[in-house]
C-alpha positions as CSV (number, residue, x, y, z in Angstrom):
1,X,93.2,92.9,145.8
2,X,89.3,93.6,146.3
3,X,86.8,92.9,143.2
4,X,86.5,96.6,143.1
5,X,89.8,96.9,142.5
6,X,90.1,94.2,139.7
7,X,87.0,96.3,137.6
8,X,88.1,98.8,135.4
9,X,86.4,102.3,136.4
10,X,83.0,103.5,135.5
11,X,81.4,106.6,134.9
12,X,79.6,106.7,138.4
13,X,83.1,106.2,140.1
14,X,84.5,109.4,138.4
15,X,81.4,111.4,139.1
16,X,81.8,109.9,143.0
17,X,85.3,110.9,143.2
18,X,85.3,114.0,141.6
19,X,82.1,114.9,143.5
20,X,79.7,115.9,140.6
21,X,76.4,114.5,139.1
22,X,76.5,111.5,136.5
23,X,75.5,114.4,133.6
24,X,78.0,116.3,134.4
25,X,80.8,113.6,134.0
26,X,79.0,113.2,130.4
27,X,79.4,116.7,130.0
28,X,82.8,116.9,129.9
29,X,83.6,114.2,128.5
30,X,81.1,115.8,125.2
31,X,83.3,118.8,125.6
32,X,80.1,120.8,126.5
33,X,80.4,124.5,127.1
34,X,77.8,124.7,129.7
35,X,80.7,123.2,132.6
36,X,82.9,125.6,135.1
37,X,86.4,125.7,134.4
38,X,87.0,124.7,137.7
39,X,84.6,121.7,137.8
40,X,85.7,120.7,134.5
41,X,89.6,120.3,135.4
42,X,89.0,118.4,138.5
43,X,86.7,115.6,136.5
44,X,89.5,115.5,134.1
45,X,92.1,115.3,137.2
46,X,89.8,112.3,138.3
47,X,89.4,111.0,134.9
48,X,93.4,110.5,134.9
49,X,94.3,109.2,137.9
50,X,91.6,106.6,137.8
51,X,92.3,105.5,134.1
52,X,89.2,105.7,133.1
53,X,87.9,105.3,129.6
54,X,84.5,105.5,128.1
55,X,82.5,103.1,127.2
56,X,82.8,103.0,123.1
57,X,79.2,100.6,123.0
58,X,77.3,102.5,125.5
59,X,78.4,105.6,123.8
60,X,77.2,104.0,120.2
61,X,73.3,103.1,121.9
62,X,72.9,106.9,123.0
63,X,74.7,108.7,120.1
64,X,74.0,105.7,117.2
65,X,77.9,106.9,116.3
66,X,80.6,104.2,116.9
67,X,83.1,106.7,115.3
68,X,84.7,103.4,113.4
69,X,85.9,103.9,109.9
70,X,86.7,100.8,107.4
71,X,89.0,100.3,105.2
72,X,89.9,97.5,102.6
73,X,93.2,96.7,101.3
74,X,94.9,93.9,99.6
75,X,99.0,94.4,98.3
76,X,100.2,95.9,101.2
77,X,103.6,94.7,101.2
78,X,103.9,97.1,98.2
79,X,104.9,100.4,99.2
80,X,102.0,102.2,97.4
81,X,99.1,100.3,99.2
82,X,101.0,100.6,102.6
83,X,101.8,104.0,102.5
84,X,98.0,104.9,101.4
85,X,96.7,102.8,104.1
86,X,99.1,104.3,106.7
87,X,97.9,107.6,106.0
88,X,94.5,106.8,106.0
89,X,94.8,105.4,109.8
90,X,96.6,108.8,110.9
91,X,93.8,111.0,109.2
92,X,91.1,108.8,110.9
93,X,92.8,108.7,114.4
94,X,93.1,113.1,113.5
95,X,89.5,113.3,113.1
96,X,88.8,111.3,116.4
97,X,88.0,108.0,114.2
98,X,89.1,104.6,114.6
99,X,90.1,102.5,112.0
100,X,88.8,98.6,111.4
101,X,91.2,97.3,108.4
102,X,90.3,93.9,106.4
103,X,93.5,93.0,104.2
104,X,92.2,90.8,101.1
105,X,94.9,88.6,99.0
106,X,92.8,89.5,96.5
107,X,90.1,91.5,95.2
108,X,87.3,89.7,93.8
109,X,83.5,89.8,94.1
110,X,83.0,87.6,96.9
111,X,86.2,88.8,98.9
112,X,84.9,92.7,98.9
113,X,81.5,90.9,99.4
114,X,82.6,89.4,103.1
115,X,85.0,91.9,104.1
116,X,81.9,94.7,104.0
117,X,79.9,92.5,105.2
118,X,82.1,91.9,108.4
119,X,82.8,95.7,108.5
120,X,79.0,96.1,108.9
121,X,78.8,94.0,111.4
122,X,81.3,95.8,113.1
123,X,79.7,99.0,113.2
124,X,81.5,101.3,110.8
125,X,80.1,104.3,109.3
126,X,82.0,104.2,106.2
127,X,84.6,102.4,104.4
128,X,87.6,103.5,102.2
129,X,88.7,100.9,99.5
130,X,92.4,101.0,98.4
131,X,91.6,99.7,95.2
132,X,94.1,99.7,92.8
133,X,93.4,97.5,90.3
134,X,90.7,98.0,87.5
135,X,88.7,94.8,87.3
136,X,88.1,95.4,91.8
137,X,87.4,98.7,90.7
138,X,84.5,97.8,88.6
139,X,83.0,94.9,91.2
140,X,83.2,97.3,93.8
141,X,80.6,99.3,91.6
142,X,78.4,96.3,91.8
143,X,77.9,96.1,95.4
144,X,75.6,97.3,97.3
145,X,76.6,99.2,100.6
146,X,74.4,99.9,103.8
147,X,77.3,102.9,104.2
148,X,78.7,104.9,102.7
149,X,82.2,104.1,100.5
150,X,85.3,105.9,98.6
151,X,87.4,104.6,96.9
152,X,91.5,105.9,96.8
153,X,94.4,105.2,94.6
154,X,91.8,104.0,91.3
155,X,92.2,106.9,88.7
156,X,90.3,108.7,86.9
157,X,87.0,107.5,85.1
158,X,85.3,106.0,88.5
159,X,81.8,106.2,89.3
160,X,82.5,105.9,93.1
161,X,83.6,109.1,95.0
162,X,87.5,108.7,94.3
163,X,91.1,110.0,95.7
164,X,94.1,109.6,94.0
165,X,97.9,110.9,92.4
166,X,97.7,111.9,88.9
167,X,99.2,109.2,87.7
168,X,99.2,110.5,83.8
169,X,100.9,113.5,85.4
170,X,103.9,111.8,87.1
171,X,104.6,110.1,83.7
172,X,104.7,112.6,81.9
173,X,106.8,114.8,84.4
174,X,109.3,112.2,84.2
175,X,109.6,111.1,80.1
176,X,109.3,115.1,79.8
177,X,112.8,115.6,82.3
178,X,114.4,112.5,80.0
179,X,113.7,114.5,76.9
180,X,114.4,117.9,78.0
181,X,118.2,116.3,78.9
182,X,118.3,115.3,75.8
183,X,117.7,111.8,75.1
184,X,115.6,111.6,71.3
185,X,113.1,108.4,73.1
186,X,112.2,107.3,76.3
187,X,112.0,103.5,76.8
188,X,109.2,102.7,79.4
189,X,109.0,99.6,81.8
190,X,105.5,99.5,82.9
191,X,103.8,97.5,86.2
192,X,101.0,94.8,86.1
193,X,98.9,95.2,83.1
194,X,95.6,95.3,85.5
195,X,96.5,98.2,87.7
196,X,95.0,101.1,86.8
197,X,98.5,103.2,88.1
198,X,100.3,101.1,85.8
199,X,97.8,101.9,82.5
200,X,98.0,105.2,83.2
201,X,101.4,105.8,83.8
202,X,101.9,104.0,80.6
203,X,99.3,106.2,79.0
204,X,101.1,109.4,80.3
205,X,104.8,108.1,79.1
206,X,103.0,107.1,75.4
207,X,101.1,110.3,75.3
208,X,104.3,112.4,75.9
209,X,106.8,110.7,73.5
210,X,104.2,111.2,70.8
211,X,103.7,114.7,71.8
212,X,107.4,115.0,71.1
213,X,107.2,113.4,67.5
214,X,109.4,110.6,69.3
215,X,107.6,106.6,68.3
216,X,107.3,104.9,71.9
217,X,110.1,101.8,71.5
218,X,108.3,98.7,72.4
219,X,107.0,98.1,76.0
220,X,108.8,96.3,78.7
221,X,106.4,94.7,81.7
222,X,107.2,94.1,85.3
223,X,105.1,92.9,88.6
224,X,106.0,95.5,90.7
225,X,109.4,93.2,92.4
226,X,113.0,94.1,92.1
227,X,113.1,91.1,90.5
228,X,110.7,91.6,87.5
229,X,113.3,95.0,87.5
230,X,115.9,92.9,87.1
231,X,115.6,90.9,84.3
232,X,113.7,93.6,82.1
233,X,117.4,95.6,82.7
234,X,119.0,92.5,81.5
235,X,116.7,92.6,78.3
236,X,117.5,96.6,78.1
237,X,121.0,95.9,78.7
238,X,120.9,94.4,75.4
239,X,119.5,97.5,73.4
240,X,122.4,100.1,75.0
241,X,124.3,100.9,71.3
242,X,121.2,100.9,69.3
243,X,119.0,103.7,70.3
244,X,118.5,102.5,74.0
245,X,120.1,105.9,77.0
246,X,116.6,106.5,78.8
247,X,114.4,104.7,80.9
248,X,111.3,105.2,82.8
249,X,110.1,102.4,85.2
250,X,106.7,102.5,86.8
251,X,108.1,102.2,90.5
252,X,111.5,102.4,92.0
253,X,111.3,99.0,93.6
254,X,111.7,97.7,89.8
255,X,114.0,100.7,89.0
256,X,116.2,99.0,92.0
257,X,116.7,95.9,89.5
258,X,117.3,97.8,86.4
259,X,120.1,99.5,88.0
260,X,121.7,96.4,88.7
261,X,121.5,94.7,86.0
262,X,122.7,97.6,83.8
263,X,125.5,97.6,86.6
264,X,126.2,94.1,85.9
265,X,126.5,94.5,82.3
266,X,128.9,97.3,82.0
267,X,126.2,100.0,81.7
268,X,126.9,103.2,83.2
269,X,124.0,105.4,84.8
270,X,123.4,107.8,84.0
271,X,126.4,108.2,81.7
272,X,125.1,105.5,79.3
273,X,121.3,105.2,80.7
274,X,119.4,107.4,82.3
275,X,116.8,106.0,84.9
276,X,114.2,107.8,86.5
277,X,111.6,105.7,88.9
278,X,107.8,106.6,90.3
279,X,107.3,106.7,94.2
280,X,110.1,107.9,95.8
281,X,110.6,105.5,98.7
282,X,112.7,105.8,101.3
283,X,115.8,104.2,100.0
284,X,115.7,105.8,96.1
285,X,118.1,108.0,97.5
286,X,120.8,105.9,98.3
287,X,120.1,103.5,95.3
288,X,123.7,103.7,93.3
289,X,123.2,106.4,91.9
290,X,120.8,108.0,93.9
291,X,117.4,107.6,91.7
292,X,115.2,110.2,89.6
293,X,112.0,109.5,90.5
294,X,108.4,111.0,90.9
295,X,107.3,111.4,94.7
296,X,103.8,110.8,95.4
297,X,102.0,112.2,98.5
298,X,100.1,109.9,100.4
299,X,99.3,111.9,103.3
300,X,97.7,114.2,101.8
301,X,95.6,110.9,99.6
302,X,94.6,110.0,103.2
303,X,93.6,113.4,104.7
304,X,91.7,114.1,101.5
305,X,90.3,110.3,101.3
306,X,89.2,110.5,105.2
307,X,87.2,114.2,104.8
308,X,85.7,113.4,101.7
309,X,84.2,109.7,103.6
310,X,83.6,111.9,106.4
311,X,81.4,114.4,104.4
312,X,79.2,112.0,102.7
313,X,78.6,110.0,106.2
314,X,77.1,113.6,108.0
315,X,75.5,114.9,104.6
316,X,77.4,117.5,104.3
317,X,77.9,119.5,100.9
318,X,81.1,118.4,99.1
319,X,84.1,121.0,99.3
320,X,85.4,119.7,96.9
321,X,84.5,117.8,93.9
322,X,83.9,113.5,94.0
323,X,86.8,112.8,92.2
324,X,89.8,114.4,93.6
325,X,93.4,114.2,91.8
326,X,96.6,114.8,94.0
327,X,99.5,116.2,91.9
328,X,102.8,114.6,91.9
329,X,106.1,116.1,92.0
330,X,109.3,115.4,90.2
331,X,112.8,114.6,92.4
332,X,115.5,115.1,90.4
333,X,118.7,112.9,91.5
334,X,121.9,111.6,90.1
335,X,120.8,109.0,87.9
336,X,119.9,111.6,85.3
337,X,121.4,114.2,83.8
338,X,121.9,116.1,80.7
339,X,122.7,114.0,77.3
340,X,125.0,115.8,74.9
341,X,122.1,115.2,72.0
342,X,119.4,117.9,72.7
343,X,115.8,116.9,70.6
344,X,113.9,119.7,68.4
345,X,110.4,120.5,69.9
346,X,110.1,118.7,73.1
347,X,107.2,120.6,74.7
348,X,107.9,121.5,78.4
């Protein structure tokens, strides 16, 4: 095998073989109207059979566009931050973007400090921050970026151009389906005090019962885990028999332990308790019973997080407004249904 052989094709060997100028090559590769139909298919025929693929740093020099998008993420073994950052890879590769993706344990100053500094250095036009938590929320502010940056999955209140569910909404879709079975109070287990998602699902659940002329029974607090789930069902367990036949937990992943442990102590659901989750993943429905839960859309987070970047990296006027709020939707399964003992004035 000849040295020519071993080097991957250029643009001069495409334009040889398909018998056109250098330009011309360029042309098509631009999409540019100004080529024959004819002269156009056989560069592409070329193109193909010689592998060829364009030269991404060339391309940058001459257009000062590397097409590269950032993103920052830390929890991604949750299903929230995976599923967001998911999404925001297939919106990116849909608009022709590629995606450079710095995970962080955590979120602090100096970690979102050196993971835009090394997407800088890397080119990118723009960076999306899956920020979920409050106190990375507010460093992020801090910072100073040479590009521009949105942030998804933070709530409301944020200075930075934001995406995300309607948290508020989701809880309250849920505690008002638990009251409008018929359950007279809605006991809430709530995620990491610091996430934002957790604060205002919290907020929504709180806001709803009181809304209802129902006092919020006292707060239970998980870390997201099956686990943390788990024993907070072992502690609600105890409550079934004084007041205790409804529960809304913050994500099914904890809903998965509450089930068992309410399994485990003799608890029927929903025949004793009622349990209704937030996020529907893949598995609520086969969860024992198949859970109630509040399904979020994260491919539409990402389409809207990628256009919104894109918008403010070409200067274009906003379509929509900085601060976008997805709406959540309610999947009703069997681990609710109607308690004999309707409540006055739940509002619907």
């Amino acid at each position: 095998m000849t040295h020519a052989q071993l080097r991957p094709p250029t643009m001069a060997d495409v334009a040889r073989l398909a018998g056109v100028s250098h330009q011309t090559v360029s042309r098509v590769l631009g999409n540019h109207p100004n080529v024959r139909d004819e002269t156009r298919a056989r560069v592409l025929r070329v193109i193909e059979e010689t592998g060829y693929r364009r030269n991404s740093s060339a391309r940058a020099l001459v257009t000062r566009r590397t097409r590269t998008l950032g993103v920052v993420a830390s929890d991604t073994t949750l299903y929230g931050p995976a599923s967001t950052l998911f999404a925001l890879e297939e919106a990116a590769r849909a608009e022709g973007y590629l995606v450079s993706t710095v995970t962080l344990r955590k979120l602090t100053m100096e970690t979102l400090s050196e993971a835009l500094d090394h997407l800088s250095e890397g080119g990118v036009e723009g960076v999306v921050a899956i920020a979920p938590q409050r106190s990375a929320v507010a460093e992020l502010a801090e910072l100073r970026c040479p590009f521009p940056v949105v942030v998804v999955g933070s709530g409301p209140g944020v200075e930075i151009p934001s995406v995300s569910v309607d948290q508020h909404l989701g809880a309250r879709l849920a505690t008002r389906h638990l009251l409008a079975a018929g359950h007279r109070n809605v006991w809430h287990l709530a995620g990491p005090e610091d996430w934002q998602e957790a604060a205002d699902r919290a907020a929504g659940w709180r806001a709803t019962l009181e809304a209802a002329g129902a006092e919020p029974p006292m707060l239970l607090r998980g870390d997201w885990s099956p686990l943390s789930g788990y024993r907070a069902g072992q502690e609600l367990a105890g409550w079934v028999g004084r007041g205790l036949t409804a529960v809304f937990v913050a994500n099914d992943q904890m809903a998965l332990g509450v089930l068992r442990a309410l399994r485990e102590a003799g608890v029927r659901t929903p025949q004793d308790v009622a349990v209704v989750g937030f996020d529907d993943i893949p598995e609520s429905e086969y969860f024992a019973p198949p859970l109630t839960t509040v399904r979020q859309d994260f491919s539409t987070v990402g389409k809207r997080g990628i256009a919104m970047l894109l918008e403010l990296i070409e200067g274009r006027p906003p379509a929509t407004a900085r601060r976008i709020a997805i709406e959540p939707q309610l999947v009703v399964r069997a681990s609710t249904f109607p308690h004999p003992v309707q409540p006055e004035g739940v509002p619907l």
